[in-house]
N, C-alpha and C positions, 0 to 999 in steps of 0.2 A: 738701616735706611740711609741714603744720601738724596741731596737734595741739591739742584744745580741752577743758578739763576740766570735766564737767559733774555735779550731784548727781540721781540719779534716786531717785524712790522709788516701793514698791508695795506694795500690798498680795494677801494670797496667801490660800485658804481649798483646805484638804482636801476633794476630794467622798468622799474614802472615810471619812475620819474625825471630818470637820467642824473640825477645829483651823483656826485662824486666825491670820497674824501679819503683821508688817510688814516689810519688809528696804529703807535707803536706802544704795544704791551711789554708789560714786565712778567716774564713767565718763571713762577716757581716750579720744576721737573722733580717728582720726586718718585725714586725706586725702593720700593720695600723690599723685605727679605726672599720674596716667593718673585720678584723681577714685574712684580705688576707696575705700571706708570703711572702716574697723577701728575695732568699739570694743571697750576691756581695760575688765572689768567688776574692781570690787575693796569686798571686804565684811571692815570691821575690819583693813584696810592687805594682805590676804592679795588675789593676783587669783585669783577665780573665774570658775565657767564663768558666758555671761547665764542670766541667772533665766529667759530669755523663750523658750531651749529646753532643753526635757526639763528641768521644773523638781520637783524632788523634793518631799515632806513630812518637814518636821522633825521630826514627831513618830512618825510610821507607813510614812515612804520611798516611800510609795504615788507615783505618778506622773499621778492623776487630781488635778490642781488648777486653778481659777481664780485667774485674774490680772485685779487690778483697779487703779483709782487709788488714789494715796494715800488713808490717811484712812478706807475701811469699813470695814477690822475694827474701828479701835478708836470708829468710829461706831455701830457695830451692838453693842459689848459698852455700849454708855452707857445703848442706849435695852432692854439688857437688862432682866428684872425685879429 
């Protein structure tokens, strides 16, 4: 087995609420002998579940969200008014 430590990040927006925010994990990738994958997501040294299923809102719990790359929320609050 090998085991690969990687930093992901994303960015996340509410379609019910419109809230918007960032979250960069630390991903443990790990390959067993048979090439199957595992990756431990982990947010603030705590592991969670991935952001990339059934990803909640922080602000409203809702479960309607976009997942994007790095970088647009806090690119879209800049070119706010």
């Amino acid at each position: 087995m090998s085991t690969q430590h990687v930093r992901r990040s994303y960015s996340f927006v509410c379609l019910e609420c419109g809230h918007g925010w960032e979250s960069a994990f630390e991903v443990d990738v790990t390959v067993d002998r048979y090439g199957r994958i595992e990756a431990a997501y982990h947010l603030g040294g705590e592991r969670v579940p991935s952001p990339l299923q059934s990803p909640k809102c922080v602000k409203c719990e809702s479960g309607k969200i976009r997942i994007m790359r790095p970088g647009r929320v806090t690119g879209a609050r800049l070119h706010e008014g």
